[in-house]
N, C-alpha and C positions, 0 to 999 in steps of 0.2 A: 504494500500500500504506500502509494506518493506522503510524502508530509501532507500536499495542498488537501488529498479524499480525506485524510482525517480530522481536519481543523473542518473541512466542510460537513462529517458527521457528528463532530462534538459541535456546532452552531445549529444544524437540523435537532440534536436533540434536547437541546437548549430552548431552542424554541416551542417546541412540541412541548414538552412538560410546561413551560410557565408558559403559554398560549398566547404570548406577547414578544414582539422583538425588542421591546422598550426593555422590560422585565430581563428578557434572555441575555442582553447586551449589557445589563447592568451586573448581571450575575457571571458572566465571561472576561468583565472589562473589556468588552470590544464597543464600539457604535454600531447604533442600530442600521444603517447604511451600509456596514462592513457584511452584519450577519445577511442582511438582505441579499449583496452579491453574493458569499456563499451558499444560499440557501438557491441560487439561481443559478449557479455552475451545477452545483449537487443534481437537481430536476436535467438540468440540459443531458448532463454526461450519461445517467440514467434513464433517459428517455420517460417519466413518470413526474407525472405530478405528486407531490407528498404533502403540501401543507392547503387550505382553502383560504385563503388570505380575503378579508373587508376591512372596511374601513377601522371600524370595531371590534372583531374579531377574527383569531387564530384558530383554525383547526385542524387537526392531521386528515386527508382522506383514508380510504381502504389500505391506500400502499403503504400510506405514511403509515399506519396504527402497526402493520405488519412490521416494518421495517423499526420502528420504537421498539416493539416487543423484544427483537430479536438483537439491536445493537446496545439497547440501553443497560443492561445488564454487563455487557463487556468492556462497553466503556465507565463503569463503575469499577469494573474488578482492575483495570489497567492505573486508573485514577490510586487506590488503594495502593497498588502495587510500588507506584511511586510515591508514595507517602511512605510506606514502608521504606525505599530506598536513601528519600531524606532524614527518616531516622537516626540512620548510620552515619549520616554526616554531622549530626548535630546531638546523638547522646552516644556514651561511647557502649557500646556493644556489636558483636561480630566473632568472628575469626580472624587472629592475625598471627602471621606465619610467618617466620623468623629464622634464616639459614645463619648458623654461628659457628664459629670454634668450639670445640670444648671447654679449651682453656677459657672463651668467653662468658660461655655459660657458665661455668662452675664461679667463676669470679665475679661476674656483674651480676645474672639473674638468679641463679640459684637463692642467694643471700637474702633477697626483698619476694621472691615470689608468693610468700605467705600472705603479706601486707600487701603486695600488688590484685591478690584475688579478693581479699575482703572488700578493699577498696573499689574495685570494680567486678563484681559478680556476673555482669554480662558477658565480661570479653573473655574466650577462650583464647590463651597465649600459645602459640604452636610451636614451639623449637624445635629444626632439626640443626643436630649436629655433625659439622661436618667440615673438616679440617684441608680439607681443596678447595681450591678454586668452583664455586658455583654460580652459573648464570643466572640470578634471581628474575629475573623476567622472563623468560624461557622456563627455566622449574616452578612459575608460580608462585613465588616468595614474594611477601608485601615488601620485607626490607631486608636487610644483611648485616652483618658484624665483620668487620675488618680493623687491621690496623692502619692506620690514616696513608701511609704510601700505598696502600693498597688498591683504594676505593678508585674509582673511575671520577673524572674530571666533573662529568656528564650527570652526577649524581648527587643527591644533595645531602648533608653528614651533619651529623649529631654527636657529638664525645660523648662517650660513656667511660672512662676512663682518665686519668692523668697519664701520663709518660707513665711510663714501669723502670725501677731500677733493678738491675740482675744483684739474686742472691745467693747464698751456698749455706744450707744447715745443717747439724747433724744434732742429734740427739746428746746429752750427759753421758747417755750409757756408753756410745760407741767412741766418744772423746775419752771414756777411760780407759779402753781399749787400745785408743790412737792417738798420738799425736794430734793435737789442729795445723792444718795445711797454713804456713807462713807466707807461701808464693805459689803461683796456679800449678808453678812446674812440681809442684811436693802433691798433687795430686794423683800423680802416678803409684802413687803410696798407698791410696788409699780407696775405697769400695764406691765407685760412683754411682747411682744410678741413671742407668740411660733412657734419651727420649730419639724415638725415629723420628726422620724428618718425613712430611707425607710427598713430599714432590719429587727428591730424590729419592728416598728410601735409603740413604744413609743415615746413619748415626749422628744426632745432633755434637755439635763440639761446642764447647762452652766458651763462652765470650769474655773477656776481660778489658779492664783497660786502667790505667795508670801511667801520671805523666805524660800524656802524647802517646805512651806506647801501649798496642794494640795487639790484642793473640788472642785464638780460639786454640784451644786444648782438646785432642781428644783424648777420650775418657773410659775405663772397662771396669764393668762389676759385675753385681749376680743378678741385675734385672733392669728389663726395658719395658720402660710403661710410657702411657700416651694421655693421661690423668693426672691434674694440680692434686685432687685431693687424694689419688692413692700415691703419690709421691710425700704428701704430708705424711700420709697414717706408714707408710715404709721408714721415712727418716723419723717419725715418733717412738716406732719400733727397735728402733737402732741397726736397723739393716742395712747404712748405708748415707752417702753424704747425695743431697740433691741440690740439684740448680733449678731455682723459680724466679719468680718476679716477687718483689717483696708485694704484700700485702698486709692489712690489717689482724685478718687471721693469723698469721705469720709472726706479726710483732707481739702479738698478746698472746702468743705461744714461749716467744724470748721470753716478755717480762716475767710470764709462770716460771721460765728455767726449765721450759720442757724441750726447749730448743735452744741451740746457739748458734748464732750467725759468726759465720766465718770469709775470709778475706773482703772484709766489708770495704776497704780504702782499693780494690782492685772493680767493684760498682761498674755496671755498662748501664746505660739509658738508653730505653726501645720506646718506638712512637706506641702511644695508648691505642685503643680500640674506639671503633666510631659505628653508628648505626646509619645506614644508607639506607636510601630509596630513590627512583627514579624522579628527578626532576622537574619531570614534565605532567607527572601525573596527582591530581592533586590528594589530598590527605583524608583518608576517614576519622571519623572523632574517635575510631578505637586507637588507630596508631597514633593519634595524637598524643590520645591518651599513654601510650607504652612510651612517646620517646620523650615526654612532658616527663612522666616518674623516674626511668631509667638514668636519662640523662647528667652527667657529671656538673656536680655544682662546687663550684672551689669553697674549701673550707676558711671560714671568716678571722 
């Protein structure tokens, strides 16, 4: 159906029900001149008359009554259906679907997702994770999670993170065991646990830096994992020294003394994480909603 046939069946049944073009035109915001032309395209392209027009009164004939019966119920359910669709723009509820890291999720959403559902009981939050490169618009994803060199020009970002500083901690029990590493090169010494990379599928190498100078170390233990928090619960365990991004969890694990950070003056800095969506399209009030809460607010 043209645009033009359907503006000319929502003005025929406009008319029909309030028997008036005065009436119908005021109820469309249109002028009664405007409904008149489409009510006279509508009769011409149909070859039937549908309304009995007098000076005084409005009525449908035989065709028209048929023709009311049968559209005016659809153009009811269509009317609904976009009320329904302004909904989502305007209260936040929906589905919204979320291609992330891991390491994103367990860091940024994991932590608030109790308080993000109470808060809004509508929206269902979708995470997949997944540590490649995914085409969010092609796979269907509202937004993404990346590190900020990551995202695309073309696409519009949200921080959800500060910078990350690289850390290395081991547990009490395993520093009584060992030595703490002085210099990244004394970790040959010692049980690191490993992370794969997803793109190469090498062995991540751990990053340092001090002074200007720069080194990734690679690194051998008794286990490769691809998980922030089973790398916590491994080095809580004392199986082992791991490399993370410092976080809060992390520090309020120091302060306990269920953790110690080591070679903390050899620190690298990685661009934080950002939530993307496509640019062009514009925003439902549920992802508003997600990247409104989500989002990184610098501490006062």
């Amino acid at each position: 159906m043209r645009p033009c046939e359907f503006g000319e069946l929502t003005a025929f049944v406009a008319i029909a029900e309030e028997k008036s073009f005065r009436k119908a035109a005021a109820r469309l915001n249109l002028t009664a001149s405007t409904l008149s032309h489409s009510l006279r395209s509508l009769e011409e392209r149909l070859g039937v008359r549908l309304l009995n027009r007098t000076t005084r009164q409005v009525s449908p004939t035989e065709a028209g009554i048929a023709l009311l019966a049968d559209i005016a119920p659809a153009l009811l359910a269509i009317s609904g259906a976009v009320e329904n669709v302004n909904a989502f723009r305007e209260i936040p509820k929906g589905t919204v679907r979320i291609n992330t890291p891991r390491i994103a999720a367990e860091m940024v959403f994991l932590p608030q997702l109790r308080e993000f559902c109470q808060q809004f009981p509508d929206i269902t939050l979708e995470l997949a994770t997944n540590d490649g490169f995914v085409d969010i618009i092609s796979e269907g994803f509202d937004a993404g999670v990346r590190i900020r060199g990551d995202v695309q020009q073309d696409m519009n970002a949200v921080r959800l993170t500060a910078d990350f500083h690289s850390a290395v901690y081991g547990s009490p029990d395993y520093f009584a065991r060992h030595p703490q590493p002085r210099t990244p090169a004394d970790l040959k010494n010692h049980a690191c646990i490993g992370r794969r990379e997803i793109a190469s599928g090498s062995l991540y190498r751990w990053e340092f830096e001090k002074d200007g100078r720069q080194m990734a170390v690679p690194v051998r233990g008794p286990l490769v994992v691809d998980s922030v928090s089973m790398m916590t619960r491994i080095a809580l365990d004392g199986a082992g020294l791991v490399y993370s991004a410092q976080s809060a969890e992390h520090d309020a694990l120091v302060a306990e003394s269920k953790l110690i950070r080591v070679l903390e003056d050899w620190s690298v800095t990685f661009p934080g994480f950002f939530l993307y969506y496509p640019g062009h399209r514009q925003l439902s009030a549920a992802l508003k909603a997600v990247t409104g809460y989500f989002r990184w607010r610098e501490a006062l």
